[in-house]
C-alpha positions in Angstrom: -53.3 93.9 -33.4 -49.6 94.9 -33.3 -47.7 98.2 -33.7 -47.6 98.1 -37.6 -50.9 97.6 -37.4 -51.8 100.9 -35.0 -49.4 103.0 -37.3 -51.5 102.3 -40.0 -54.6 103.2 -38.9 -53.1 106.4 -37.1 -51.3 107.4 -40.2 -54.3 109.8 -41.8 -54.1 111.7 -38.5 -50.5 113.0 -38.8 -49.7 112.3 -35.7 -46.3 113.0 -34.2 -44.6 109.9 -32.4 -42.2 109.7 -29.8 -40.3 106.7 -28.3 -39.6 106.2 -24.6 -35.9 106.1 -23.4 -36.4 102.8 -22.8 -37.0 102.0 -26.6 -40.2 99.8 -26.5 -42.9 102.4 -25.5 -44.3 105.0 -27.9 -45.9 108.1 -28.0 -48.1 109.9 -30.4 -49.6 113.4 -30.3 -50.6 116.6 -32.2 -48.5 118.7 -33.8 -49.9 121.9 -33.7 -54.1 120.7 -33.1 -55.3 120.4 -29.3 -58.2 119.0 -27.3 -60.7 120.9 -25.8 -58.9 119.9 -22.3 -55.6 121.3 -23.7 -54.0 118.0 -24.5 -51.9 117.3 -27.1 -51.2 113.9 -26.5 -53.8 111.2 -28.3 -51.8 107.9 -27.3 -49.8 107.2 -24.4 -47.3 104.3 -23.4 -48.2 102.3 -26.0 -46.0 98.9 -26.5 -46.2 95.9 -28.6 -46.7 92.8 -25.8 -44.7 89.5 -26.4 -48.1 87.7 -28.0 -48.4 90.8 -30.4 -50.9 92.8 -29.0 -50.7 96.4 -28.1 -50.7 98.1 -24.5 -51.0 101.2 -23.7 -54.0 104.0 -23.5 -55.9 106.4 -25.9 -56.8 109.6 -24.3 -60.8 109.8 -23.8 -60.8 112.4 -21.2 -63.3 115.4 -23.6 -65.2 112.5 -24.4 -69.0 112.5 -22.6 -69.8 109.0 -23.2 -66.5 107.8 -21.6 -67.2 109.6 -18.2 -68.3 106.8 -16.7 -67.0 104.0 -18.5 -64.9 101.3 -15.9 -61.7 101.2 -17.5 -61.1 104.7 -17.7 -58.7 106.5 -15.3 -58.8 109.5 -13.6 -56.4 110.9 -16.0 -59.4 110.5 -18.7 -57.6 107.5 -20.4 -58.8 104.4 -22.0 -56.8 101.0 -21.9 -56.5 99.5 -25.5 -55.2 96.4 -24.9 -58.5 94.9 -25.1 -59.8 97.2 -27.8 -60.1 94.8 -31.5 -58.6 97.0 -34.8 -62.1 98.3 -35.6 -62.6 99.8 -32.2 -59.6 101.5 -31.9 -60.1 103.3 -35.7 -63.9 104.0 -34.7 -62.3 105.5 -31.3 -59.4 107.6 -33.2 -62.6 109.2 -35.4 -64.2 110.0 -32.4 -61.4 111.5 -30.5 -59.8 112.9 -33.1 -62.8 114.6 -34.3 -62.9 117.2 -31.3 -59.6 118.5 -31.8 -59.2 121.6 -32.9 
């Protein structure tokens, strides 16, 4: 899945996104909703790789059943460059969901 693809599915969320100075890594965040934590921002360092697929990390940090998952980092993020398109939209429900 590339970036095209990832602004698609993030579109309904109205997300806010911001590029790096270095012009290749994005980020997208509330506007005016927060987490639980405080957090604003939803993804993080996210870049489209030479073969096409996305890096970068979705934040999972207010989210229960990711406390003990083994890619996520202390920060409470979740790598998605392993994540296929349908995990990534069921994860943006899911986080997404307990922002207020």
């Amino acid at each position: 899945m590339g970036l095209d693809k990832l602004l698609e599915i993030i579109e309904p969320y109205e997300l806010v996104q911001v590029k790096h100075t270095d012009g290749r890594r994005h980020e997208f965040f509330f506007r005016r909703r927060r987490f639980p934590t405080g957090k604003k921002n939803v993804l993080s360092k996210v870049m489209e790789l030479k073969d096409g697929r996305l890096s970068g990390y979705i934040y999972v940090g207010h989210l229960p059943e990711y406390d003990h998952h083994p890619e996520r980092t202390k920060m409470g993020y979740l790598p998605i460059k392993n994540l296929t398109t349908e995990e990534i939209k069921d994860l943006m429900k899911k986080v997404t969901r307990r922002a207020h």
